[in-house]
C-alpha positions in Angstrom: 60.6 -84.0 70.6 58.9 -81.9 67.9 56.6 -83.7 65.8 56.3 -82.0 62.1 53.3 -83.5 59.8 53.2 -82.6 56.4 51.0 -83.8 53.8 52.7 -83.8 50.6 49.7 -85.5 48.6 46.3 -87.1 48.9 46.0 -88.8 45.9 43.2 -91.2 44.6 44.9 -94.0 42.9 43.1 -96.7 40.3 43.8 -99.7 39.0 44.5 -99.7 35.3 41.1 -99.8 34.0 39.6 -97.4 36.2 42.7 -94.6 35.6 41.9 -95.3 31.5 38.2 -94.5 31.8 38.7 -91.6 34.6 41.2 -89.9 31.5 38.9 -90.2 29.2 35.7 -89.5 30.6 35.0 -85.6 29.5 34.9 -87.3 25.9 32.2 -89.9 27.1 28.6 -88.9 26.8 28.3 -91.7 29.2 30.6 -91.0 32.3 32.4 -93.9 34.3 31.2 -97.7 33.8 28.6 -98.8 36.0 29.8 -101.9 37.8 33.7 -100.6 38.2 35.0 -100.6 41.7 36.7 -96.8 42.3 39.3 -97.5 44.8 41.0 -94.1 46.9 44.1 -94.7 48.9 45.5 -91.6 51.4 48.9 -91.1 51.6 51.0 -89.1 54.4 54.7 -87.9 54.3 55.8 -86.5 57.1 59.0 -85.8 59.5 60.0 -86.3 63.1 62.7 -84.1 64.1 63.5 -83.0 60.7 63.8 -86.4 59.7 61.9 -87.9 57.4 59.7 -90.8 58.1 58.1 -93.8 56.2 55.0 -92.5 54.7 52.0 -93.7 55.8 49.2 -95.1 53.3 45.4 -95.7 54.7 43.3 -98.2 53.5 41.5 -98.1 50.2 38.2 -96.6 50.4 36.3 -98.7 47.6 33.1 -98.0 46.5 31.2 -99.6 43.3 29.8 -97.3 40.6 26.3 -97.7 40.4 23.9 -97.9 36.9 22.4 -95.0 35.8 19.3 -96.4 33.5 19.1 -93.5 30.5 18.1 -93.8 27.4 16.6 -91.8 24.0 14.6 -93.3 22.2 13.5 -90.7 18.8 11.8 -90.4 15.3 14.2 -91.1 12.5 14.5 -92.0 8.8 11.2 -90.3 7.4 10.5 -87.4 9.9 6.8 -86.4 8.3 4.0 -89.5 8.8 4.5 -92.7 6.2 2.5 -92.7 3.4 0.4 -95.8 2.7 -2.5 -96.6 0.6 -5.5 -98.9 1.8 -4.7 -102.5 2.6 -1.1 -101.8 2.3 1.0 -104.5 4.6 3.8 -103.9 5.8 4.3 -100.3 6.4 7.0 -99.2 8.1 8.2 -96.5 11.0 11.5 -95.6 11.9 13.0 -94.7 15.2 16.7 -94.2 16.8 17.3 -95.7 21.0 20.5 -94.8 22.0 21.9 -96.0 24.8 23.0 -92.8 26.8 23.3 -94.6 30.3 26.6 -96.1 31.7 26.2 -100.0 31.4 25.0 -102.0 28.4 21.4 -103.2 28.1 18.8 -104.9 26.7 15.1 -103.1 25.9 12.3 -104.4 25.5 9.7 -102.9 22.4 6.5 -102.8 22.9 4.2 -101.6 19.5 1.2 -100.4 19.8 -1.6 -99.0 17.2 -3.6 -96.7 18.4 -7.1 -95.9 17.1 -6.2 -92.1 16.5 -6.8 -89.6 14.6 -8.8 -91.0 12.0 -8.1 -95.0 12.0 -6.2 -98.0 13.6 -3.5 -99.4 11.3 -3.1 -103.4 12.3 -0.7 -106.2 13.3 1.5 -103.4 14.9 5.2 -105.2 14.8 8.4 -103.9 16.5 11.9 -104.8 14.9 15.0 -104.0 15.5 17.8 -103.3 12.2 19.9 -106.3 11.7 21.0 -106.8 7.7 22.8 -103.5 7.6 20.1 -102.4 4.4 18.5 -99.1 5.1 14.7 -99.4 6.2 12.6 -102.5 7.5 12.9 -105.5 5.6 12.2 -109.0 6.0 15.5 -109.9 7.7 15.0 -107.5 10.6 13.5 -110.2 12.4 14.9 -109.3 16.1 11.5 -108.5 18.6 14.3 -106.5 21.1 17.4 -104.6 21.4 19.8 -107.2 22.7 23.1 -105.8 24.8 23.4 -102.4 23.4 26.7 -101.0 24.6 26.5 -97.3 27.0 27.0 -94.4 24.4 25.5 -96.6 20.9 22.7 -95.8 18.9 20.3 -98.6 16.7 17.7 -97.9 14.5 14.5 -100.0 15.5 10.8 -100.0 13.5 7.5 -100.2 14.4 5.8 -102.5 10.8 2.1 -102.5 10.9 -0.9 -102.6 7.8 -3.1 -100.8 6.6 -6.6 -101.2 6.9 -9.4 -101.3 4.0 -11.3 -98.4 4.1 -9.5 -95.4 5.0 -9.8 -92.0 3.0 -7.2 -89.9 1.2 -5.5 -87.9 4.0 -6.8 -89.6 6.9 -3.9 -90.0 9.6 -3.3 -92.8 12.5 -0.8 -92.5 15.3 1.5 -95.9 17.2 3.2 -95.4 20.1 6.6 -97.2 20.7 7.2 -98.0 24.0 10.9 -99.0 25.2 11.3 -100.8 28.1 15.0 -100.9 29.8 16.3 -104.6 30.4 19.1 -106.6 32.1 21.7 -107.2 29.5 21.6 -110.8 28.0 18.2 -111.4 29.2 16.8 -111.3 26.1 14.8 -108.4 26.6 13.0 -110.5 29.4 14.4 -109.4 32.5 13.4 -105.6 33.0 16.1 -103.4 34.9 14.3 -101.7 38.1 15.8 -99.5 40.7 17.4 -100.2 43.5 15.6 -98.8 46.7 16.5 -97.6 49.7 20.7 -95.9 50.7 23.4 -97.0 48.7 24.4 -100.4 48.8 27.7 -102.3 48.6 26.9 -103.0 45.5 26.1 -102.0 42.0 22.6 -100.4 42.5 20.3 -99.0 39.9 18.7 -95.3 39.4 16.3 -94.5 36.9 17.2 -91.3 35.2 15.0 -92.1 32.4 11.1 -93.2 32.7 10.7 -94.3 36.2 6.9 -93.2 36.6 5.5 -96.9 35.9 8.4 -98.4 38.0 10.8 -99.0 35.1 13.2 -97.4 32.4 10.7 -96.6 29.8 9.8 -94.1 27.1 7.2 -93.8 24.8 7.1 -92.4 21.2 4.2 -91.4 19.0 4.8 -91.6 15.2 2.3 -92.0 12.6 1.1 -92.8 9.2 -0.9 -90.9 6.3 -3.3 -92.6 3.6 -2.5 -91.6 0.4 -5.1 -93.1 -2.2 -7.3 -91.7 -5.4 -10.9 -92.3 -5.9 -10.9 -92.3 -9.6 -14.3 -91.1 -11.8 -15.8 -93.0 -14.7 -17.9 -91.9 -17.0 -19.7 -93.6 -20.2 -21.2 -91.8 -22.9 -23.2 -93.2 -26.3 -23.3 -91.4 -29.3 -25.2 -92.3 -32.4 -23.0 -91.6 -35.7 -24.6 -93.8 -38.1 -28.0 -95.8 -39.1 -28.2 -97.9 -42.6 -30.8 -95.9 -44.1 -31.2 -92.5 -42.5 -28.6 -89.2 -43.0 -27.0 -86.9 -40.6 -28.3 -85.7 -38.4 -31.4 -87.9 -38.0 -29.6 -91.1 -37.0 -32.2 -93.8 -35.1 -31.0 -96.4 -33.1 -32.1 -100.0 -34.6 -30.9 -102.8 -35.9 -27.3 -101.8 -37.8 -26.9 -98.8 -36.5 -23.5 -97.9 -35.2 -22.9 -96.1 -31.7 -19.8 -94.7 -30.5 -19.3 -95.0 -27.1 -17.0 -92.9 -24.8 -15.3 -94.2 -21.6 -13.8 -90.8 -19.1 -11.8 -92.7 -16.0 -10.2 -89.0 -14.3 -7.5 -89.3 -11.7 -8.2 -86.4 -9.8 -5.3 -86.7 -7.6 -2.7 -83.8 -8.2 0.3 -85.7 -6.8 -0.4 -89.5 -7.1 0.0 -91.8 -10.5 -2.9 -94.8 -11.0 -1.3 -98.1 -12.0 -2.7 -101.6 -12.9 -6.0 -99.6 -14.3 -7.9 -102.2 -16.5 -11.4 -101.3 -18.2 -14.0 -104.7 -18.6 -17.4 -103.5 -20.6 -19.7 -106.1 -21.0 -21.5 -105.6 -24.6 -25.4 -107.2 -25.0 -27.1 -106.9 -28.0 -24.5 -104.9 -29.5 -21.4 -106.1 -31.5 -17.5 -104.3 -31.4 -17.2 -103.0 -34.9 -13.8 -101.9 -36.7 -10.0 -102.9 -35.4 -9.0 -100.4 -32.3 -9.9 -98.6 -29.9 -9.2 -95.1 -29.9 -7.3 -93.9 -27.3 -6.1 -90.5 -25.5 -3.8 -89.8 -22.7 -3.3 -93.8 -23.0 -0.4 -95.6 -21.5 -0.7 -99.2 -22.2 2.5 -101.1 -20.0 4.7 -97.9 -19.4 4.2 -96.9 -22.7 2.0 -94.3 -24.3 -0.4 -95.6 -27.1 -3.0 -93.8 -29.4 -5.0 -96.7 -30.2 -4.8 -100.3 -28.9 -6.0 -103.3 -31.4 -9.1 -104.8 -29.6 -8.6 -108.8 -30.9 -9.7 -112.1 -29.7 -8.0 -112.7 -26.5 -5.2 -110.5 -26.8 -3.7 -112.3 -29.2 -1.2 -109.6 -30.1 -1.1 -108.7 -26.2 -0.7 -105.2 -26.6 -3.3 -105.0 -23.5 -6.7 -104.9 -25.5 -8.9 -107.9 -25.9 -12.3 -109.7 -27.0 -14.1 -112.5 -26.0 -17.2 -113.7 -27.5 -20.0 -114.8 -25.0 -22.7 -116.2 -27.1 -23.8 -114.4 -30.3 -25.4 -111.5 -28.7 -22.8 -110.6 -25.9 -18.8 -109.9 -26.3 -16.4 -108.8 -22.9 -14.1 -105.8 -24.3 -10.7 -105.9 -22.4 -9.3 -102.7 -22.6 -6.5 -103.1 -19.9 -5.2 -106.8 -18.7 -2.6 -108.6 -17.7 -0.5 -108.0 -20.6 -0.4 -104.7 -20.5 -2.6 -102.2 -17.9 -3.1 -98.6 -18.0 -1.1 -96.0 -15.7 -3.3 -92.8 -15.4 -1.1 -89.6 -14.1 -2.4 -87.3 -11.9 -5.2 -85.1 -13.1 -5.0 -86.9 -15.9 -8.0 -88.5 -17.9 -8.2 -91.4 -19.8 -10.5 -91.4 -23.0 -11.3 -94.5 -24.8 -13.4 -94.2 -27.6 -14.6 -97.6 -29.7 -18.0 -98.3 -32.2 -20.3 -101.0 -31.5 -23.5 -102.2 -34.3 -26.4 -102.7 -32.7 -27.9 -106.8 -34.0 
């Protein structure tokens, strides 16, 4: 009896899940699901005698597909260093963590302000984007990235203040660490691998991080202090005395000065808002109705003069206020209307006093 074997196929057959991500798996960053069992089956057809036999299927060879732990976790939004000014709150970083492993997880974030280059911004936060509005705001108010699906991408922010003190230009670095967790732990449980051989079942390989036992990556970002040192200057002139002629003008009783107050932005980029002048005047009394006024803008608007009156009354931004009879506050600048100073740009008020 001649025995004849041939093997038509030897196939590796899935269950429906499995065949629908095999098919679709060179259009998935991510390849195949960790957790899926892959089960192979041989099968034999052969003949005995030219006759053909039952064919013969072996047992399925199953194996579980293990985790790979990878992620990216990258500078996004603003791509240069955040501007802030000193003793700004609230100043926010941007970054992008994208899930480019095969099974969905949680990360932890870890913030951290770092006292490089120049100073340590304070309070570091991390955050992750919730409301759907572009950039941190108060409703991001998630500490961790909770179940992020394999092949998804979410925008998380480092939020942090700004010291008192720092200089124009000077520059301070965070790091955001990103720690890879079991999903639906709550960013608690961290994800570590799996030593020793393959097990039976789903095991866990780092591909990402792995040199202080976890998942992790760290990102440096940074912020930049943008601020303007204005200059003031004040300058008396006499123009006037009751009994002498120009240009022999003394300064006593009745005579009238003019005095001349520079404030300079000297920033070539930067506007000055919410500028307001106070000039305590002893011994000498405001004379006349305004206060002259150049490169002025009084409230968003741009003003020649202003009317310096007893406590604003007309609260176009200039005021009085009478101390006793030898001392009066000039306002020039308040709450009802402030001065915005471009850059290099100066503002010149001018305004007489009479000496009593």
């Amino acid at each position: 009896m001649k025995l004849v074997m041939k093997i038509l196929s030897l196939s590796t057959r899935f269950g429906g899940v499995a065949a629908l991500l095999l098919l679709s798996q060179q259009s998935m960053a991510v390849g195949t699901g960790a957790g899926l069992t892959i089960s192979n089956e041989a099968t034999v057809d052969y003949s005995v005698g030219a006759v053909a036999q039952t064919a013969i299927t072996s047992a399925p060879a199953d194996f579980i597909v293990d985790n790979r732990v990878d992620f990216t976790l990258v500078q996004s939004g603003n791509l240069g260093r955040t501007i802030v000014t000193p003793g700004q709150a609230d100043n926010w970083v941007e970054y992008t963590l994208t899930n480019t492993g095969n099974q969905t997880q949680d990360y932890q974030l870890n913030p951290t302000a770092l006292a490089t280059p120049d100073f340590q911004m304070l309070l570091p936060r991390a955050f992750v984007e919730t409301d759907s509005v572009p950039g941190w705001t108060a409703a991001d108010t998630d500490t961790f990235v909770g179940s992020l699906l394999p092949d998804t991408s979410i925008v998380v922010y480092i939020v942090a203040n700004a010291p008192v003190g720092p200089a124009d230009t000077d520059l301070s670095d965070v790091d955001l660490q990103a720690i890879t967790a079991d999903a639906g732990s709550g960013g608690l449980t961290v994800t570590t691998a799996t030593a020793g051989p393959d097990t039976a079942g789903e095991d866990v390989v780092l591909a990402v991080g792995g040199v202080n036992g976890v998942g992790d990556l760290t990102v440096t970002d940074g912020y930049i202090v943008e601020t303007v040192l204005l200059g003031v200057t004040k300058a008396s002139t006499l123009i006037s005395d009751p009994f002498s002629t120009a240009p022999d003008w003394k300064a006593i009783p009745g005579a009238v000065v003019r005095y001349t107050i520079d404030v300079a932005n000297p920033s070539a980029t930067t506007s000055v808002t919410a500028v307001q002048i106070d000039d305590t005047l002893n011994d000498i009394a405001f004379t006349g109705a305004t206060a002259t006024l150049t490169n002025g803008v009084l409230g968003g608007v741009p003003a020649a003069s202003c009317t310096v009156d007893l406590g604003d009354g007309d609260t176009d931004g200039c005021g009085l206020t009478q101390v006793s009879p030898t001392q009066q506050d000039l306002e020039i600048g308040n709450a009802n209307a402030d001065f915005t100073i471009a850059p290099s740009t100066t503002l010149t008020i001018t305004f007489d006093t009479t000496i009593l």
